[in-house]
N, C-alpha and C positions, 0 to 999 in steps of 0.2 A: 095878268094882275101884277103890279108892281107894290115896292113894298111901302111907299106910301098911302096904296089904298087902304082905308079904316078896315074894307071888311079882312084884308090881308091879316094872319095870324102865324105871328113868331113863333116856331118848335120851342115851346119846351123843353129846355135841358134841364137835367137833375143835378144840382150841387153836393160834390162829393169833397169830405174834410177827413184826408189818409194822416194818422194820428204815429209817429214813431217816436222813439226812446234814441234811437242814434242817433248819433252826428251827420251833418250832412257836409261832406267836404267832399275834397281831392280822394282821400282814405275814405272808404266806406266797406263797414263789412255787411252782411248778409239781408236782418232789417231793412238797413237803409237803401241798400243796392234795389230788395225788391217795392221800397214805395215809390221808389223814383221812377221805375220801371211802371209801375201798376200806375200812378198819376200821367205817363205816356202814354199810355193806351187808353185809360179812360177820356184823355183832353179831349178827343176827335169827336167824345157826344156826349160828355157831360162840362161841364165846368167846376174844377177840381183847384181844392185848397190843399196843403201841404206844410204840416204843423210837427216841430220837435222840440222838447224839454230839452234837446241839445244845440250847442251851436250850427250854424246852418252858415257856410261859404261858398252854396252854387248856388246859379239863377237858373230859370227854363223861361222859353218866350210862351211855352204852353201852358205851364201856370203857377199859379202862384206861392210862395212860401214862406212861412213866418215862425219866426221861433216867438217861444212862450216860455217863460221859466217854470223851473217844475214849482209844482200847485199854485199856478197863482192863477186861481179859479176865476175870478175875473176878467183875465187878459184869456182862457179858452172858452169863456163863456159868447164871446163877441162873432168867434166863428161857429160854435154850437149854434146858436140860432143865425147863421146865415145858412148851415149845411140842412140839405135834406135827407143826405146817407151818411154815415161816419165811420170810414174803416178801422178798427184797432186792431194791435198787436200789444204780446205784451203787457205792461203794467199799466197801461193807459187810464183805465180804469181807478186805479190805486191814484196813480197819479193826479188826476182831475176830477172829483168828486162830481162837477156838473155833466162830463162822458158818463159816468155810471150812472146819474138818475134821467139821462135826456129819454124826451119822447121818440126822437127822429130815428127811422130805422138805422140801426146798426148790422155791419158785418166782422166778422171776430175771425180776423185771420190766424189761423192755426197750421198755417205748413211746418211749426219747428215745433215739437211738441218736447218742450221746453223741461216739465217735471221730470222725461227721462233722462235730458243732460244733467238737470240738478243730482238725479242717483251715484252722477260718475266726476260731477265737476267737484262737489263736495267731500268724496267718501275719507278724505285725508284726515279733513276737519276732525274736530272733537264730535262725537254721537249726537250731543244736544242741537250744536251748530246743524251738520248734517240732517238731522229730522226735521230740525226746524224751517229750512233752506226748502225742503220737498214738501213740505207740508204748506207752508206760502208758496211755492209754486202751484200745487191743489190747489191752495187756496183762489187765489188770482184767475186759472182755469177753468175754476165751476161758475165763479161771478159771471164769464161770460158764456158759460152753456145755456146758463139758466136763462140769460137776459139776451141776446145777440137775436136779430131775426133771419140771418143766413151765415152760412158757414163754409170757408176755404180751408181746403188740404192737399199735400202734397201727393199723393200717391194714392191708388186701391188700398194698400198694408196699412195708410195713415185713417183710409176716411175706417176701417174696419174698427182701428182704432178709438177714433172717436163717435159714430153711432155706437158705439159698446158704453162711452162716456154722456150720450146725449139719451141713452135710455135710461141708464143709471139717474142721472138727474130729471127724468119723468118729460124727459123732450119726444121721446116716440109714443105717442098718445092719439086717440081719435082725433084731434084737430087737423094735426100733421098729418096723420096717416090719411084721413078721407082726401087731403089738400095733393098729395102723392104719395101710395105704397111705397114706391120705391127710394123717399127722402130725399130722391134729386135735387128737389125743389127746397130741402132744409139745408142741405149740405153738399157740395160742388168740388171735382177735384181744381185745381189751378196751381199745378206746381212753378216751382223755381224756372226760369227761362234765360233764353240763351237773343241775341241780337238779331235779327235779319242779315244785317251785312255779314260777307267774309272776313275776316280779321284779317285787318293790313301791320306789316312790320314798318315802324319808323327808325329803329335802331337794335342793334344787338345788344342784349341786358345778359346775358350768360355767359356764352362762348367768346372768347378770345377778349372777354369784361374783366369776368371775376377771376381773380387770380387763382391759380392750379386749375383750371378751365378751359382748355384748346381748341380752337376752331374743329379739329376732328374730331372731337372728343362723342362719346354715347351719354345724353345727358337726361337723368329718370327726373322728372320733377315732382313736388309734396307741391296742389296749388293751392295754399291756404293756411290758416293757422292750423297751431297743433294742439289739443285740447284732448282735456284726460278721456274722454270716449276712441281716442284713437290709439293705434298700437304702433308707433315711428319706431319702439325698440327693433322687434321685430323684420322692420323695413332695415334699420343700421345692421345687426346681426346679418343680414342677407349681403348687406355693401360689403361685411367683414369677408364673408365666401369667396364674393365676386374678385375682392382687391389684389389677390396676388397674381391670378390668371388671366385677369379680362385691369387692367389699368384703367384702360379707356372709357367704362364705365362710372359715373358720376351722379353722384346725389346731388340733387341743391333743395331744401327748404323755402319756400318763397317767401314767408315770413313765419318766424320762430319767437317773434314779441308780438302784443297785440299796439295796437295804436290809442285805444280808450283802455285810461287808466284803473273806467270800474271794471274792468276784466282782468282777473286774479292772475296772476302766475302761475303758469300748469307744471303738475308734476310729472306728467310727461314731456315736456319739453326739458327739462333738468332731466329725465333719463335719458331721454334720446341724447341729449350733448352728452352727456357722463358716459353713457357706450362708446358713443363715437370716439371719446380721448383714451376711454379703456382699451379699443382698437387698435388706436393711432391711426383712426380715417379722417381726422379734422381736417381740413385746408390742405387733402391728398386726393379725398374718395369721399366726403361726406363735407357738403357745405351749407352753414347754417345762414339766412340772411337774416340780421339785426331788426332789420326795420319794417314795415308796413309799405308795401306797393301800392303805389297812386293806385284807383279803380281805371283810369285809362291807360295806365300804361302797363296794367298785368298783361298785356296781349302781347307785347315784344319780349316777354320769358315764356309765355306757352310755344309763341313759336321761335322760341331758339331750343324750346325741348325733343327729344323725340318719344318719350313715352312717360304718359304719365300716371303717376303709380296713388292708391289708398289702403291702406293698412288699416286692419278696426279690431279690436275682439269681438267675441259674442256675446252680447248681450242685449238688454233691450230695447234702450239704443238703435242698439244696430238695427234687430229687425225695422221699426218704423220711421226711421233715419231716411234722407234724400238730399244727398251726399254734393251740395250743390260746386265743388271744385272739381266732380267727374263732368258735369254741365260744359265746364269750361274745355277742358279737354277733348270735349267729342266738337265745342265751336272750331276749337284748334286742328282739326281733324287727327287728336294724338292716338295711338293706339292705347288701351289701359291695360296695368296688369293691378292687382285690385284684392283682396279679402272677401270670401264666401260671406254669409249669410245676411247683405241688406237688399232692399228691390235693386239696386243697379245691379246688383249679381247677377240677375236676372236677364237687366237685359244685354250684357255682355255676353253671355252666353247666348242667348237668344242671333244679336247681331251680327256673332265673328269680330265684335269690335274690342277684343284684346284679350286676357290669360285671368280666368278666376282661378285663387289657390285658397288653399285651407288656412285658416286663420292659426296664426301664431307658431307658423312651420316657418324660419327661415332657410332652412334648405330646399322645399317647394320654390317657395319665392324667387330665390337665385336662380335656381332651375329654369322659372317662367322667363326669367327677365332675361338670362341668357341665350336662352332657347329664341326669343321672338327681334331680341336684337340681334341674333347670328344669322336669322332666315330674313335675307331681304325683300324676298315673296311674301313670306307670310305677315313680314311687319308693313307692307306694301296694303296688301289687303283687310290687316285689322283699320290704318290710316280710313280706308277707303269706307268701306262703314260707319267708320267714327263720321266720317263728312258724311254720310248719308244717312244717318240719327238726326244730324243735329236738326233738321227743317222740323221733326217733329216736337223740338222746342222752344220754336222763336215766340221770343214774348207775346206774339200778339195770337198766338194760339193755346199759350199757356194760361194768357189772362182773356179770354176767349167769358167763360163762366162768369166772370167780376163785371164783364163791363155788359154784358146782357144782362145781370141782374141789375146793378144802377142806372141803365138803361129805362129800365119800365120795377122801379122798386117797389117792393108792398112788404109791408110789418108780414111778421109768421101770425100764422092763424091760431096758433095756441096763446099769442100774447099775455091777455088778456089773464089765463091761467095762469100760467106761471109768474105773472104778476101777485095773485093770492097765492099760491104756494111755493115760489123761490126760496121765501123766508124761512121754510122748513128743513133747509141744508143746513142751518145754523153753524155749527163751526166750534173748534175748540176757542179757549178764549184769545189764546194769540189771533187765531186768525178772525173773530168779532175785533178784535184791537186795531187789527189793519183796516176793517172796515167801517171802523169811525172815519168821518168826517176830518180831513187834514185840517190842526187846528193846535192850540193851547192842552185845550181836555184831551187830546188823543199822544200829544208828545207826553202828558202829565203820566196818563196811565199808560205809555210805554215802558217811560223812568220805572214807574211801580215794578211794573214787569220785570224786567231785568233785573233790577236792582236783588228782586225773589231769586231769580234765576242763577247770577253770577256776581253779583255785588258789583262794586266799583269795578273794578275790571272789566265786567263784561259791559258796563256802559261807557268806560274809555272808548274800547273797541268800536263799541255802534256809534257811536260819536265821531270819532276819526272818521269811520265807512262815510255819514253821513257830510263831512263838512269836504270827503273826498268827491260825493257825488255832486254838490252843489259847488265843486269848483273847477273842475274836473273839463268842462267846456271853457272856461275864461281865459 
């Protein structure tokens, strides 16, 4: 039968419309890396759109992409009803009032579970700010517990996470439960992933580049931003040990600014430089790089590194955390030395694939780092596991979950429920404020809001924020 004949019948593909908040460029961080990623995997059997409130400067031959300015509900309404699934992340929701009321299954990606970053990105802030910040992260979160008909996360610790979050909001109920005891079928893990290919070198970006950097040189690398959930003090304090006995040993930061301007200024990045000058390991023993590395070309600093290092405190964070720059380092087959208590702790230890220490010991730290750069057997075989991890991350095994679900999709069985009872999470008034309808009336009674809150000032403020985000891509 050829495909002229009438009775011949075209497969069915599912249109899928993956919804982000980042930018889609040269620079991409985490977001954006994984829809680009996840719209790869699903082209091979869906046909997949790809939509950002941010500027967008790469193409794919596999499919397509369109930026939308934020709310302009119109211009997302056009591929709302083309899609038959709609992945979000994020504030998608907030963003496009027409994603929040659409009929069409949704899937609510939740690998970054976002309110515990708000605990530690914020805590600087003024209290109000700070509660406020977590409390609209809630916010944003339950809209899609309640409404989403499947669910991604990163890890076992994430998805514990969130069925604890999806009962709370009356998502484990006899619909779901007769549909699968086990939730499988609500909620799927599909962590962060790593390439198929090996990583190839096209040039040396570290050694014998950046100045005070030697081709001999022992070089630890930080592969990602530094963000107040992490502890870089701690990692510098270790560089300060290392620096009189071991020279050879070097820090490089791979990026220490962010590239999108709506990401705040971390107060851990101003300590970690402020120790390092305290030391005097600037531009000797501890180097910071300024800028944001292309997403193509972080592979020519992983491998001019030889070990790569993550530093974190305890908290809660950490536990549900999935640490996606240790990802890169096991592609890189780096050995890691690393901070106790998130799942990668886990599986470094499990693998042999490099030195877990106790968080916020810099004399452990030095110890690990010395200890596994001096043994070239043992740094031989942590490398060697790192390369034999990573196949268990290649994207198309991570997103393995996402794309048999848009595959053959169906609405959740409880829909229908939590259609009559969603409305019952109701909300303090800020977060009913957010969930008006982007408009006149909903800016009017923000102004009200604030104006209660902090007067003039605090609407400078949100104002600024605001005319930051809205230009912020131009």
């Amino acid at each position: 039968m050829n495909q002229s004949d009438p009775a011949f019948t075209r497969p069915v593909r599912t249109r899928v419309l993956l919804i982000t908040g980042d930018p889609i460029r040269a620079k991409m961080a985490g977001p954006a890396i994984r829809v680009w990623n996840m719209a790869e995997q699903l082209s091979s059997k869906c046909d997949v759109r790809v939509v950002s409130w941010k500027r967008i400067e790469r193409s794919s031959e596999l499919f397509d992409l369109h930026y939308v300015r934020e709310s302009d509900d119109a211009g997302i309404a056009v591929h709302e009803r083309w899609a038959d699934v709609i992945v979000v992340q994020g504030m998608s929701f907030r963003i496009f009032p027409t994603i929040a009321k659409t009929s069409k299954i949704v899937v609510a990606d939740l690998y970054d579970p976002f309110q515990l970053e708000q605990l530690e990105q914020n805590k600087y802030e003024q209290r109000a700010t700070w509660t406020e910040e977590v409390r609209k992260a809630v916010s944003l979160l339950n809209e899609q517990l309640v409404r989403a008909d499947f669910f991604l996360c990163a890890s076992e610790r994430q998805r514990d996470l969130w069925l604890g979050s999806l009962s709370a909001v009356g998502r484990l109920n006899p619909d779901t439960y007769l549909a699968d005891p086990t939730f499988n079928a609500l909620i799927d893990i599909a962590p962060f992933g790593l390439p198929a290919d090996p990583p190839q070198r096209s040039r040396h970006a570290i050694k014998g580049t950046v100045p005070g950097i030697e081709r001999d040189d022992k070089v630890l690398i930080w592969g990602g931003g530094i963000y107040n959930w992490f502890d870089p003090q701690t990692l510098v304090k270790a560089m300060g040990i290392l620096a009189s006995e071991n020279p050879e040993i070097k820090l490089f930061f791979l990026s220490s600014g962010h590239f999108n301007p709506e990401v705040p200024e971390m107060q851990a990045t101003a300590d970690a430089v402020s120790t390092a000058e305290r030391l005097g390991l600037i531009g000797k023993t501890v180097f910071f790089n300024d800028s944001w590395v292309d997403y193509d070309d972080r592979v020519n600093y992983l491998l001019d590194a030889d070990v790569g290092v993550s530093t974190h405190p305890i908290h809660a964070e950490t536990r549900f955390s999935f640490r996606t720059r240790i990802l890169d380092y096991l592609w890189a087959g780096l050995p890691i030395v690393a901070s106790d208590g998130d799942a990668f702790a886990e599986i470094i230890r499990a693998s042999g694939c490099g030195r877990v220490v106790p968080a916020g010991d810099p004399q452990a730290l030095a110890d690990a780092i010395r200890t596994l750069l001096g043994n070239e057997g043992a740094l031989a075989e942590a490398a060697a596991a790192a390369v034999e991890m990573r196949t268990d991350f290649r994207w198309d095994r991570a997103l393995a979950p996402l794309v048999d679900f848009c595959s053959s999709p169906r609405p959740a069985p409880d829909r229908n429920l939590m259609a009559e009872s969603g409305s019952m999470l109701g909300g303090n008034r800020f977060e009913r404020i957010l969930a008006m309808p982007r408009g006149r009336r909903r800016d009017l009674t923000l102004l009200a809001y604030y104006l209660r809150r902090g007067g003039l000032t605090l609407v400078r403020e949100k104002w600024a924020d605001r005319r930051t985000r809205l230009t912020s891509d131009e």
